[in-house]
Backbone as CSV, one residue per row, in Angstrom:
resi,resn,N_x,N_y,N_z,CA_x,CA_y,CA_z,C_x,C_y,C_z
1,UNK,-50.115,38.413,80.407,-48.708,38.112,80.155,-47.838,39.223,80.723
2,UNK,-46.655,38.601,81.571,-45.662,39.921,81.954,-45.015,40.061,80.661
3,UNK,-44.781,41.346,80.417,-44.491,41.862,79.185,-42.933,42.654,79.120
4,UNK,-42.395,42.128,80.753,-40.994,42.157,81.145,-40.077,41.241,81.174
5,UNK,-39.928,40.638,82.227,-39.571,38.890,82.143,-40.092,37.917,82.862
6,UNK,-39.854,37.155,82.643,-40.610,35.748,83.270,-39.387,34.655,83.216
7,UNK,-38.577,34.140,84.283,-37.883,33.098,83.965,-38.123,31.852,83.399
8,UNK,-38.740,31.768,83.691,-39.781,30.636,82.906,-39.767,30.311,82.126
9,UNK,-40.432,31.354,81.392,-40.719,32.163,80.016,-39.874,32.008,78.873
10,UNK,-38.184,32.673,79.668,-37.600,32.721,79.316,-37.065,31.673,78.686
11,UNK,-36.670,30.367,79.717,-36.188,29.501,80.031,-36.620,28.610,78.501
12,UNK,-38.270,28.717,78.191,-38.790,27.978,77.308,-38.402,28.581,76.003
13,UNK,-38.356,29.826,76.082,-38.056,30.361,74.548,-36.804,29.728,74.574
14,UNK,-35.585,29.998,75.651,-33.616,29.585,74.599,-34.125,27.922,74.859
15,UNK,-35.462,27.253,74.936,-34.885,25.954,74.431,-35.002,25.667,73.270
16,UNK,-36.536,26.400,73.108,-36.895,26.711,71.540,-35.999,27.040,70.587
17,UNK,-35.253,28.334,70.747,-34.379,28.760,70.485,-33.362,27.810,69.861
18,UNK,-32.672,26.862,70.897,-32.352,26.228,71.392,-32.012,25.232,69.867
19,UNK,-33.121,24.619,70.217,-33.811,23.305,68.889,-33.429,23.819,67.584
20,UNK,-33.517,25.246,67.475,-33.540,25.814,65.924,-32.590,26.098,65.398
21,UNK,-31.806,26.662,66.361,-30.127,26.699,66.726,-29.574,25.649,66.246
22,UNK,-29.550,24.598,66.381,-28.564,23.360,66.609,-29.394,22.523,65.110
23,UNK,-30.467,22.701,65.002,-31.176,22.039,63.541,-30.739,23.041,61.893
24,UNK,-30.357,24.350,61.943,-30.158,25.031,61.403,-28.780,25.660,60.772
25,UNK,-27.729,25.676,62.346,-26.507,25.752,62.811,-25.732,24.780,63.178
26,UNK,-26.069,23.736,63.444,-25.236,22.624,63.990,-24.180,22.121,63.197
27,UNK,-23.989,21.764,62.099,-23.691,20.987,60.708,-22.413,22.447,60.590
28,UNK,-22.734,23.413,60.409,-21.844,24.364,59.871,-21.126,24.618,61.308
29,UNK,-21.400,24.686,62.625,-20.658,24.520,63.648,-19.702,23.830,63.716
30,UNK,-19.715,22.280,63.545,-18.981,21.720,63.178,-17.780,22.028,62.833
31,UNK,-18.175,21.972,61.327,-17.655,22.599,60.330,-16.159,23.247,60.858
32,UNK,-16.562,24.720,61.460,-16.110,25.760,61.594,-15.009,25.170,62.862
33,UNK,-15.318,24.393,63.503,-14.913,23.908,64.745,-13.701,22.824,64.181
34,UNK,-13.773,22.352,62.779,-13.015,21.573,62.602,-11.793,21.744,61.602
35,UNK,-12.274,23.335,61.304,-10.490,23.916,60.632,-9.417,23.535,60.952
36,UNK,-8.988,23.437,61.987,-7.485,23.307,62.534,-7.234,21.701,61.315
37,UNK,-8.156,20.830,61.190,-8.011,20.068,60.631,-7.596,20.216,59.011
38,UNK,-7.626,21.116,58.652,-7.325,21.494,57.596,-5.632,22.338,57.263
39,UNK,-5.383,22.740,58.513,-3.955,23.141,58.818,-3.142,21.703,58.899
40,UNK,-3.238,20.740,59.673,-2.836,19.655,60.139,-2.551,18.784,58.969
41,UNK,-3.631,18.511,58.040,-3.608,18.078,56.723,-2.550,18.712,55.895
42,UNK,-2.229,19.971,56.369,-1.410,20.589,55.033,0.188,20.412,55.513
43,UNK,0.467,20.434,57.244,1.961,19.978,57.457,1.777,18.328,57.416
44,UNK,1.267,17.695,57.291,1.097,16.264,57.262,1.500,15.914,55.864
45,UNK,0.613,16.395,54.652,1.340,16.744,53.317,2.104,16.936,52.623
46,UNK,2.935,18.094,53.319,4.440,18.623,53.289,5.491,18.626,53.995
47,UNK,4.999,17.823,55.388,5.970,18.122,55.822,6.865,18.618,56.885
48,UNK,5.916,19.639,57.634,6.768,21.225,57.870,5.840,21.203,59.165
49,UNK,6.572,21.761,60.496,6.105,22.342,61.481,5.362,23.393,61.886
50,UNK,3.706,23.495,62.060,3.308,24.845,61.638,3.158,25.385,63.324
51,UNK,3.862,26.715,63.335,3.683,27.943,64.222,2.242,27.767,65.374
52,UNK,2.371,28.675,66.705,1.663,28.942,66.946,0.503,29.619,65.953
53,UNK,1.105,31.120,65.926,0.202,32.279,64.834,-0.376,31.683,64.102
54,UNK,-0.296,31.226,63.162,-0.968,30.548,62.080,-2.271,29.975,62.346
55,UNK,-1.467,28.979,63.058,-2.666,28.112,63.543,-4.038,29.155,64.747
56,UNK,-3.489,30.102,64.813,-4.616,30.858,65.844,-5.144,31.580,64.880
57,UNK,-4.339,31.405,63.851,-5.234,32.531,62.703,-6.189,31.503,62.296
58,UNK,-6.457,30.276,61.950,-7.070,29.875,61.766,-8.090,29.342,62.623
59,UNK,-8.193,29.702,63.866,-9.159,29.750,64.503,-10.237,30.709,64.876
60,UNK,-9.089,31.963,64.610,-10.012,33.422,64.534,-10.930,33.426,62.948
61,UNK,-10.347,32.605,62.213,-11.021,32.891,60.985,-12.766,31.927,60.870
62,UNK,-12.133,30.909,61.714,-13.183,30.235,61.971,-14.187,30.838,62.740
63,UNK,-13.888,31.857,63.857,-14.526,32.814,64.575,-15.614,33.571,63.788
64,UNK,-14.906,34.305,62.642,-15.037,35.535,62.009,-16.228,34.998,61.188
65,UNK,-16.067,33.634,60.752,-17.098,32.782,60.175,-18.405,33.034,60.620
66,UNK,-18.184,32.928,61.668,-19.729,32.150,62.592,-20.251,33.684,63.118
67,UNK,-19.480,33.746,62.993,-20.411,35.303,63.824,-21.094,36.511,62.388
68,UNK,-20.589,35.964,60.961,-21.145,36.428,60.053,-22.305,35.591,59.427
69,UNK,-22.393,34.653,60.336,-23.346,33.670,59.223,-24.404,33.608,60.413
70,UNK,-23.980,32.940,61.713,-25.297,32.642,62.551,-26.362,33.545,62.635
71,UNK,-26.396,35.112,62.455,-27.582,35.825,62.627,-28.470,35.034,61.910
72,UNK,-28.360,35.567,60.099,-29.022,34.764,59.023,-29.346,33.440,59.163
73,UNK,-28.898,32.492,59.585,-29.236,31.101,59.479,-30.020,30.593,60.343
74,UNK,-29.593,31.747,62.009,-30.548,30.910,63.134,-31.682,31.774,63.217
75,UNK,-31.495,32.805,62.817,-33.029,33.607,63.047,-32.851,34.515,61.988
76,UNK,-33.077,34.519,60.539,-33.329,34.606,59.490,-34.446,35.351,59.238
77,UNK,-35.458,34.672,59.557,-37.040,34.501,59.586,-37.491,35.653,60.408
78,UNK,-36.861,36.066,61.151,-37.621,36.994,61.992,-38.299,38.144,61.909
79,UNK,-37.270,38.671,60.382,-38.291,39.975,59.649,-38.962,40.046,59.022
80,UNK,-39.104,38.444,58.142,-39.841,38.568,56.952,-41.214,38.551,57.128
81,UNK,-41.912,38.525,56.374,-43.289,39.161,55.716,-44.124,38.015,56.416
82,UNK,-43.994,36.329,56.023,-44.812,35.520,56.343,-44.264,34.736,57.491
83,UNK,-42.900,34.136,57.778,-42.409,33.721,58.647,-41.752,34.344,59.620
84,UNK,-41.756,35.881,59.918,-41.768,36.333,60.677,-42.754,36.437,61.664
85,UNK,-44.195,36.582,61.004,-45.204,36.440,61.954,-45.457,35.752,63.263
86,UNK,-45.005,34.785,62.944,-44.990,33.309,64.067,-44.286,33.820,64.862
87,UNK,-43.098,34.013,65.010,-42.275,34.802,65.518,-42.565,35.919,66.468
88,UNK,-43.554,36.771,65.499,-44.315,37.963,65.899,-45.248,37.452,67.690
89,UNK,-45.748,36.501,67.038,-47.151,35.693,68.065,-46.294,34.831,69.426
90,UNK,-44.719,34.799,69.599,-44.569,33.764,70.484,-45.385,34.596,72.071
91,UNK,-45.883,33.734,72.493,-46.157,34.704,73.838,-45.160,35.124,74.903
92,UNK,-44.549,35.786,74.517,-43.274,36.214,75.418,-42.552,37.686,74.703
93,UNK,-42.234,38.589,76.146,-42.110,39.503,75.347,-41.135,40.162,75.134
94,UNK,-40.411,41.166,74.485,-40.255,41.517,73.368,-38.412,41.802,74.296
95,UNK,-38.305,41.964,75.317,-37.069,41.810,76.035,-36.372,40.626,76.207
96,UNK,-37.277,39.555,76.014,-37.270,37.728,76.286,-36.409,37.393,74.545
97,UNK,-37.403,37.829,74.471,-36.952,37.941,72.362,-35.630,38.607,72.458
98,UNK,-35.194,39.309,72.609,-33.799,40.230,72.335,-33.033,39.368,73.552
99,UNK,-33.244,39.340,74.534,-31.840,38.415,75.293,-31.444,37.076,74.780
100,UNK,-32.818,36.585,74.165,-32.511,35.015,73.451,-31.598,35.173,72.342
101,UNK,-31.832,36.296,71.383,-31.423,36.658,69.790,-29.789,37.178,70.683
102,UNK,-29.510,37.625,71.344,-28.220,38.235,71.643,-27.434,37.004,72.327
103,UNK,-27.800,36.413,72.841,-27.125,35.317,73.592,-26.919,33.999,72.686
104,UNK,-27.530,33.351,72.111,-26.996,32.607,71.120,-26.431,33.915,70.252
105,UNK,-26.330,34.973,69.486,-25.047,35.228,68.855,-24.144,35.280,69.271
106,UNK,-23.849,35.913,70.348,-22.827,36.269,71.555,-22.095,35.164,71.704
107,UNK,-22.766,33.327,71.982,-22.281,32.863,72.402,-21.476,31.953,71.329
108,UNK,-22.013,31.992,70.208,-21.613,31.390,69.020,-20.220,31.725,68.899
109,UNK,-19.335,32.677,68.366,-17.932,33.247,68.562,-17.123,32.438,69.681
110,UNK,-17.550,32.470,70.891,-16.953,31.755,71.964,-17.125,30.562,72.109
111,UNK,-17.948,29.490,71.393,-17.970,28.267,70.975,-17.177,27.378,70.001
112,UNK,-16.930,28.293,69.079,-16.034,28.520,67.872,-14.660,28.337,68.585
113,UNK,-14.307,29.440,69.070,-13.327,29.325,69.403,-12.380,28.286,70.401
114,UNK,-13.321,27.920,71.084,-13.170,26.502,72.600,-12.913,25.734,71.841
115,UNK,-13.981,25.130,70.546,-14.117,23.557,69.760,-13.328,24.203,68.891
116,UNK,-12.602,24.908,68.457,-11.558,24.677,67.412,-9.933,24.590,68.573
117,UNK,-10.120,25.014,69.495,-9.157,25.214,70.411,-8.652,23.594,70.894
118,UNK,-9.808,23.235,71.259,-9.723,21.583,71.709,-9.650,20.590,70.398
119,UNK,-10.126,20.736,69.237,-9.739,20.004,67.870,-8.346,20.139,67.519
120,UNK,-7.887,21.680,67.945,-6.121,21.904,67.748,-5.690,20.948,68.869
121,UNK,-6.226,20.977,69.742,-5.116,20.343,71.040,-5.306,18.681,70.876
122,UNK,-6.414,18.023,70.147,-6.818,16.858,70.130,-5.613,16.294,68.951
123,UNK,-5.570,17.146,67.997,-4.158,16.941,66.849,-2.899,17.046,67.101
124,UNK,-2.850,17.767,68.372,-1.461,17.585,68.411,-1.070,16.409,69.729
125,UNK,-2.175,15.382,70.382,-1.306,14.156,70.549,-0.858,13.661,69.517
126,UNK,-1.633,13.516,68.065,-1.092,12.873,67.125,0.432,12.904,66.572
127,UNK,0.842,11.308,66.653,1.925,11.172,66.277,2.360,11.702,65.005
128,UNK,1.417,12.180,64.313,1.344,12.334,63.220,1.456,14.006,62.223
129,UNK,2.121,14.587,61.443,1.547,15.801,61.450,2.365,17.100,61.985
130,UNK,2.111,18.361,62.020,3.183,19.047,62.184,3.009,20.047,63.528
131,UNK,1.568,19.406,64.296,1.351,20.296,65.399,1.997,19.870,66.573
132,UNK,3.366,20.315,66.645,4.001,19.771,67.865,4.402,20.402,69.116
133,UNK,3.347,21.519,69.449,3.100,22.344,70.344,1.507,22.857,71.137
134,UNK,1.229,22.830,72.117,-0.361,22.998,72.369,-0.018,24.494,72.095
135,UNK,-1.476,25.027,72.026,-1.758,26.516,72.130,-2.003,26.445,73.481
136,UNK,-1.045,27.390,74.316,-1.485,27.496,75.933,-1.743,29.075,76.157
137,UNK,-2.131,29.492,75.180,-2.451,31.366,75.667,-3.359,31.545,74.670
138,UNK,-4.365,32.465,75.519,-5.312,32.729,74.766,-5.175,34.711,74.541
139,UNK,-4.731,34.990,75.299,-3.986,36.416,75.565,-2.845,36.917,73.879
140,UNK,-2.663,37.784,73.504,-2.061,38.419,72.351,-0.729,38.273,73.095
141,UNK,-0.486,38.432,74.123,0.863,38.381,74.658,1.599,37.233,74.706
142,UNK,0.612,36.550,75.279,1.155,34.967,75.403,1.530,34.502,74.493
143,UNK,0.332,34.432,73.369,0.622,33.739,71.549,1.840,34.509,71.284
144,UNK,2.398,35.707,71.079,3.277,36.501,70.537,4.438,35.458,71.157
145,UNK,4.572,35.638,72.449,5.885,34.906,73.266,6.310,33.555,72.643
146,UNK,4.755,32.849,73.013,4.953,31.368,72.073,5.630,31.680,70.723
147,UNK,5.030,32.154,69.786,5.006,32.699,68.093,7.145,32.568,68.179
148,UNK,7.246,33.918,69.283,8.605,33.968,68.817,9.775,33.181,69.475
149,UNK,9.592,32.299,70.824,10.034,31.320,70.956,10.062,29.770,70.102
150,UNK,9.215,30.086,69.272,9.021,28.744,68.388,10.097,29.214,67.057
151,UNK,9.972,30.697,66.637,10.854,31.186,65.714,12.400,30.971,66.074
152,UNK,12.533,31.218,67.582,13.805,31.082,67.922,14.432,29.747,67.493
153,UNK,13.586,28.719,68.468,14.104,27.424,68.483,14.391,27.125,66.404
154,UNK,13.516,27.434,65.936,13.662,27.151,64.373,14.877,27.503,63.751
155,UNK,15.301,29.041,64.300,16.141,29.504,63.457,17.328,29.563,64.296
156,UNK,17.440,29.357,65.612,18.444,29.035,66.503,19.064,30.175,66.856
157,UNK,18.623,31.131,66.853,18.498,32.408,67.119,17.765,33.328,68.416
158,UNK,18.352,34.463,69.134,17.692,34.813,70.194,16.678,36.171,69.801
159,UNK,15.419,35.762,68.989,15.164,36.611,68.066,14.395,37.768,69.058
160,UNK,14.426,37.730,70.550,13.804,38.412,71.872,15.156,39.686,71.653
161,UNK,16.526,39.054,72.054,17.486,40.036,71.466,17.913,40.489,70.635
162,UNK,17.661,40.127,69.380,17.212,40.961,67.810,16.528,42.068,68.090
163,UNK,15.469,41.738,68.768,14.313,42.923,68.820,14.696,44.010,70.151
164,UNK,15.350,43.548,70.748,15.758,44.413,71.528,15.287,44.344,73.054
165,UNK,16.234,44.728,74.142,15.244,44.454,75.909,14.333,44.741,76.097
166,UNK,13.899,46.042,75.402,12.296,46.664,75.871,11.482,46.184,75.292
167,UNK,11.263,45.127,74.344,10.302,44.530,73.576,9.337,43.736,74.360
168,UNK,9.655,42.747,75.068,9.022,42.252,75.956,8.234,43.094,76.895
169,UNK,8.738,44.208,77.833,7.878,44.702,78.284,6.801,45.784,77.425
170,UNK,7.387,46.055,76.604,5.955,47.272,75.594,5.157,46.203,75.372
171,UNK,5.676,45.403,74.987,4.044,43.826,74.350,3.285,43.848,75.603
172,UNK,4.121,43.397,76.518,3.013,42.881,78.065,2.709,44.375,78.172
173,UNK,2.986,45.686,78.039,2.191,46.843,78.405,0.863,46.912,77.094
174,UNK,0.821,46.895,75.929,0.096,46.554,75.017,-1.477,45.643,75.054
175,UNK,-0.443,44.260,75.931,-1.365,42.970,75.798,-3.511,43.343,76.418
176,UNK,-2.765,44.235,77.876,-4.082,44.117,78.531,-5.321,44.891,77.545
177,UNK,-4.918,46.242,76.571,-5.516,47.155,75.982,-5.827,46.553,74.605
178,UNK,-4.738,45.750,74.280,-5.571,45.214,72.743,-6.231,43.912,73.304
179,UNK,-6.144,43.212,74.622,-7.359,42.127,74.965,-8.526,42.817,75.211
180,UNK,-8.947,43.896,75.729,-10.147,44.813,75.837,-10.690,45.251,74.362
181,UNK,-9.373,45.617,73.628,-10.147,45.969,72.102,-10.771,44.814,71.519
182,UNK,-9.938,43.627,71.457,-10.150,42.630,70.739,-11.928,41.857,71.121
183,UNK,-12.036,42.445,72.630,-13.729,42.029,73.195,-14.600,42.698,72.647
184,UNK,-14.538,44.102,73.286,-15.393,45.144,72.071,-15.556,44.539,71.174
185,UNK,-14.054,44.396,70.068,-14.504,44.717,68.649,-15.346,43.293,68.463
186,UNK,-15.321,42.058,69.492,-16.115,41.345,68.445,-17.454,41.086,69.098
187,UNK,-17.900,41.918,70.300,-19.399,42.335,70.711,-19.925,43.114,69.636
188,UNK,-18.970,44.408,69.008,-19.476,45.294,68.429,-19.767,44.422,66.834
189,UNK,-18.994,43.363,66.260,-19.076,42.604,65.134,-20.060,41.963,64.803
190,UNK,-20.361,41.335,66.236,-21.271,40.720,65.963,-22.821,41.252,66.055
191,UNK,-22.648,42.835,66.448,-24.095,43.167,66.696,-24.667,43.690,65.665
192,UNK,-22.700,44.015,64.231,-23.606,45.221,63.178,-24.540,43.797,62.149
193,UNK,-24.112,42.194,62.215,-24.465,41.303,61.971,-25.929,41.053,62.163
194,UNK,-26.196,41.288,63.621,-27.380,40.960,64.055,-28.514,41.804,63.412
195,UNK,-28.215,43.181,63.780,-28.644,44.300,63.195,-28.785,44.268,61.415
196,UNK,-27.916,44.227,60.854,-28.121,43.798,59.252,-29.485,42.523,59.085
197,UNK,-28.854,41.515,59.929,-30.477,40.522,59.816,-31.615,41.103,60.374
198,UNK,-31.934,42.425,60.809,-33.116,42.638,60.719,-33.367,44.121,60.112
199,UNK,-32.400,44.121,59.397,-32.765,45.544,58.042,-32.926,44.962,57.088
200,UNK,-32.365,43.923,56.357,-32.702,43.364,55.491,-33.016,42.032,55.224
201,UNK,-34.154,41.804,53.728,-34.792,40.918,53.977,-34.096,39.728,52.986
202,UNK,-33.367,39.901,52.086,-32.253,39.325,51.406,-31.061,39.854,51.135
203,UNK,-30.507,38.622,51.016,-29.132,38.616,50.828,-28.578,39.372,52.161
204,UNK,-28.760,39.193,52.983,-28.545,39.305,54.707,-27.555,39.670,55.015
205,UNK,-26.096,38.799,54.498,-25.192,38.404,55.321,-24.065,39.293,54.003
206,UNK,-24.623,39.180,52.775,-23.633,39.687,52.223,-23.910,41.725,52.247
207,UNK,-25.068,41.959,52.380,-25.429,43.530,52.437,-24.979,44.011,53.843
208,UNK,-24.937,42.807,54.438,-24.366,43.281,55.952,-22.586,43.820,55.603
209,UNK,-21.852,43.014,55.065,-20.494,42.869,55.399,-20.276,43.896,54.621
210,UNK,-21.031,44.528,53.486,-20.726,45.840,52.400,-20.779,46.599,53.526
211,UNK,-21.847,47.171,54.472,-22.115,48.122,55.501,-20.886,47.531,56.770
212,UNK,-20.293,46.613,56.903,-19.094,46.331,58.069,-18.008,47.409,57.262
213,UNK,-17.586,46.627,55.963,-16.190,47.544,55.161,-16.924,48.981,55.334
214,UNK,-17.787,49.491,54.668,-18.184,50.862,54.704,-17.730,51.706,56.461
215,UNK,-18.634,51.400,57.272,-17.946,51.350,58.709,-16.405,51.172,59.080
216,UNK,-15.658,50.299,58.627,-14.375,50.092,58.612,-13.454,50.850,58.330
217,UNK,-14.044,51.765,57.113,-13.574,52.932,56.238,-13.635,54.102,57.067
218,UNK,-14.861,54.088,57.273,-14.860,55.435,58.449,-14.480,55.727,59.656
219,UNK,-14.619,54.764,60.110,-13.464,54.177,61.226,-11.899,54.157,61.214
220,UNK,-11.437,54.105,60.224,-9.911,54.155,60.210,-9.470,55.475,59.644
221,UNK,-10.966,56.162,58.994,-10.459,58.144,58.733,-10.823,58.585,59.754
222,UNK,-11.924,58.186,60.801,-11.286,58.468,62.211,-10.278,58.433,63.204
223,UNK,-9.583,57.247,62.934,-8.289,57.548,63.381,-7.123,57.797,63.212
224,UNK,-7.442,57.868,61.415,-6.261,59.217,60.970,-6.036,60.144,61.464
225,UNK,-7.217,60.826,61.500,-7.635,62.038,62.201,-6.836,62.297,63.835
226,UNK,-7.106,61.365,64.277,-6.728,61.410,65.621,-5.185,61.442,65.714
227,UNK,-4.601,60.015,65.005,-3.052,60.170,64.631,-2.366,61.142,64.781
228,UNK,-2.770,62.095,63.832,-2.416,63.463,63.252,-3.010,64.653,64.063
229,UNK,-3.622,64.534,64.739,-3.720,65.707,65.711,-2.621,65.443,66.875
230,UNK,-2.630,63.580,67.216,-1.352,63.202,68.202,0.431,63.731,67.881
231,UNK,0.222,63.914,66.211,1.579,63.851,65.995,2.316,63.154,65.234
232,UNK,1.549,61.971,65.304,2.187,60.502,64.543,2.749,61.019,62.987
233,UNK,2.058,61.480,61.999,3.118,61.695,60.966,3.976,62.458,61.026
234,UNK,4.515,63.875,61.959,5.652,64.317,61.655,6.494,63.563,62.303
235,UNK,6.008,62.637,63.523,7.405,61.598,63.931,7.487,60.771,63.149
236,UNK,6.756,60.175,62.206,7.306,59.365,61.368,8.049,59.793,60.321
237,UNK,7.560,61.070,59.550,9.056,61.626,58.709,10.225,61.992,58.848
238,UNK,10.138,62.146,60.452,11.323,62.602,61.665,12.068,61.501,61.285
239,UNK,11.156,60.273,61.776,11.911,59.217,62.038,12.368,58.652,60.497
240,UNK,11.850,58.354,58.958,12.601,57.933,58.236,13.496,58.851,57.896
241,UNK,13.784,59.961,58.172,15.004,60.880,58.100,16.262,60.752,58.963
242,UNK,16.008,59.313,59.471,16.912,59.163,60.604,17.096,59.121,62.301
243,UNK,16.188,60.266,62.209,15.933,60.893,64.261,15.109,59.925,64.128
244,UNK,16.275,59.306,65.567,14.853,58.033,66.707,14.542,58.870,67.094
245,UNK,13.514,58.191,67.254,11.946,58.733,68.614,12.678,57.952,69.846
246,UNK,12.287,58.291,70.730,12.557,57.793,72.029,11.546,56.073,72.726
247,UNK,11.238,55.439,72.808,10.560,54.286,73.526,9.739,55.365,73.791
248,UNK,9.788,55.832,75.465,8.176,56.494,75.515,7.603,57.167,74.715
249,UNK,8.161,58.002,73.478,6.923,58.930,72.712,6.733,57.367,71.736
250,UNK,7.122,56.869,71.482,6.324,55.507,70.717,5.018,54.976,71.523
251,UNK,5.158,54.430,72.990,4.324,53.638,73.243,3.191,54.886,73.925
252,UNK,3.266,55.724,73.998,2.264,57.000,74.288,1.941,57.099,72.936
253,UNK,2.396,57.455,72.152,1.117,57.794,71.129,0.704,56.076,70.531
254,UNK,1.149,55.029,70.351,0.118,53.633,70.026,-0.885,53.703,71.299
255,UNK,-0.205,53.430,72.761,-1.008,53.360,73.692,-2.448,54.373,73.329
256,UNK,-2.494,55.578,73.441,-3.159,56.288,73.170,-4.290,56.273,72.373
257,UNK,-4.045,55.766,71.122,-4.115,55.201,69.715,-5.262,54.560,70.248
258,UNK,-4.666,53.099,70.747,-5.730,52.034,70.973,-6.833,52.411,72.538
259,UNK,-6.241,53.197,72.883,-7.733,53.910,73.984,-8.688,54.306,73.395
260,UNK,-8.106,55.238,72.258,-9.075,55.846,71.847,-9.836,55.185,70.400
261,UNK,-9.787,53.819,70.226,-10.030,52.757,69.145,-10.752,52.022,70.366
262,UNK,-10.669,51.608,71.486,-11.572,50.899,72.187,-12.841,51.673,72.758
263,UNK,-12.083,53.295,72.956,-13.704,53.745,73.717,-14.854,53.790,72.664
264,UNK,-14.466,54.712,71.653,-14.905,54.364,70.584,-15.852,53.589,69.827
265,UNK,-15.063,52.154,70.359,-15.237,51.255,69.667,-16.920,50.971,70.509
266,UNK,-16.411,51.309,72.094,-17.725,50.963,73.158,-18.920,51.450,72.931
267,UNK,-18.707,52.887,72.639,-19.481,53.656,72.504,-20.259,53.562,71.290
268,UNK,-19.670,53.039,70.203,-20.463,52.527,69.384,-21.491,50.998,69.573
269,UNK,-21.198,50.155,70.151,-21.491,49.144,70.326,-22.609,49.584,71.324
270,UNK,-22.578,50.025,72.286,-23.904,50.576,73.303,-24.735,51.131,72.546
271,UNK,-24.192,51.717,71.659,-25.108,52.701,70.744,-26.185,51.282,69.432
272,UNK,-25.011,50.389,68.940,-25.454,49.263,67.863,-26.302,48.210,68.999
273,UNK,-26.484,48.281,70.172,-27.592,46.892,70.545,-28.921,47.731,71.236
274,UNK,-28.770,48.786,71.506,-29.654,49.552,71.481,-30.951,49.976,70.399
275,UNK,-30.262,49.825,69.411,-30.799,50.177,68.026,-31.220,48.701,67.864
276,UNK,-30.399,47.760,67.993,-30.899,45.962,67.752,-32.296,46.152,68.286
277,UNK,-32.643,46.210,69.666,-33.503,46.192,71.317,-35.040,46.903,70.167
278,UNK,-34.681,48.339,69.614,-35.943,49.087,69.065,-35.885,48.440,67.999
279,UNK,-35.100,48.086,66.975,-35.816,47.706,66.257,-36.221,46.366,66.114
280,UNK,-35.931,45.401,67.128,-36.317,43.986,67.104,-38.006,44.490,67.849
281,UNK,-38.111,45.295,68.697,-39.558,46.170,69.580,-40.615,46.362,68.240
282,UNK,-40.114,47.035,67.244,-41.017,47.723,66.664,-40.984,47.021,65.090
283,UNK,-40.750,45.766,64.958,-40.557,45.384,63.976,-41.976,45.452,63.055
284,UNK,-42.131,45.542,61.822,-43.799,45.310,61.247,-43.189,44.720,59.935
285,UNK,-44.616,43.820,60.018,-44.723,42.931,58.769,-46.138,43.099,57.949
């Protein structure tokens, strides 16, 4: 047996894969894919025109879903004591195993998101109901634009000149750095997931998300830390004392901020599938 790859090989395990995936996961895919339907139901109910935002929140939530549950459900089995074994014995090796286990998680999130994307867009031909806008951006910038052009038209208001001329361009300077964070963070989400399903042998999904908040925690006294070496709280007492800050020392120290929240963020994540790779290698039962 090549004990590297074999396309082949490969090919036969993600169908396997594949089968177990969709017998295991399928039903709750769905599911997850069919939230927007549950937004739609509630302006249909009452009434009322619902927002871009909203409705994307409820697709990210549907996201956030699947990428906490699919480790556990589609490959569950892989550490334990008796049904791991089988597992143990497929003839294929142990790199074949980790690209299969990473690629259905990986791809789960981005499935989620398409079939709830197209269930939103399928509701709003309906004559019916309060979705009377497609989602046409998938970008933080775009949704924002939509978000507050839909606020405008509502409140009849130029709420772009409320906020002021430079608003528009700091967002589009913003957009490209929190679309890079927003990838990271949910490569890196979904790997401390993966990783939790093979440290533990119950209760999986909920010992995982205690160790996500724990991480979360330390993560954001890391970038206190950083804040405050940048500066950020004496301009902010500056600033409720009255003294503006200027536009550029604002978007230099956020800009900044979120560089150093994405490298971070990378560097952890290279570091979390690495650790997946050995310990999916050296697993014992």
């Amino acid at each position: 047996m090549n004990n590297t790859f074999n396309l082949n090989r490969f090919g036969k395990l993600l169908a396997m894969d594949g089968r177990k995936y969709f017998r295991n996961f399928g039903i709750t895919l769905a599911i997850l894919c069919g939230i927007p339907i549950i937004g739609w139901l509630l302006t249909l109910i009452f009434g009322f025109t619902m927002p871009t935002l909203p409705r994307w929140g409820g697709i990210y939530l549907a996201m956030f879903l699947g990428i906490i549950l699919i480790p556990a459900k589609v490959f569950g089995d892989i550490n334990l004591s008796r049904e791991g074994v089988c597992y143990a014995m497929l003839p294929v090796s142990n790199l074949e195993k980790y690209l299969s286990y990473v690629l259905f998680c990986l791809l789960t999130p981005v499935a989620i998101v398409l079939g709830s994307w197209a269930v939103d867009s399928l509701l709003t031909l309906l004559p019916l109901g309060g979705f009377n806008h497609y989602i046409k951006h998938f970008g933080m910038n775009g949704i924002m634009q939509d978000f507050i052009a839909e606020i405008s038209s509502m409140t009849n208001t130029d709420v772009v000149s409320e906020l002021g001329d430079d608003f528009p361009k700091v967002f589009s300077m913003f957009d490209r750095t929190y679309s890079i964070g927003m990838i990271i963070s949910l490569i890196f989400n979904v790997g401390l997931f993966m990783l939790g399903n093979l440290l533990f042998k119950t209760h999986k999904t909920g010992k995982t998300l205690a160790c996500v908040i724990g991480v979360s925690y330390v993560l954001s006294m890391l970038m206190q830390v950083f804040l405050l070496s940048r500066g950020i709280f004496p301009w902010m007492n500056e600033n409720s004392m009255g003294i503006s800050a200027d536009l550029d020392t604002i978007t230099n120290i956020v800009s900044g901020s979120m560089i150093f929240s994405d490298i971070l963020h990378a560097v952890l994540t290279i570091g979390l599938y690495i650790g997946i790779f050995f310990k999916l290698k050296t697993q014992k039962y």
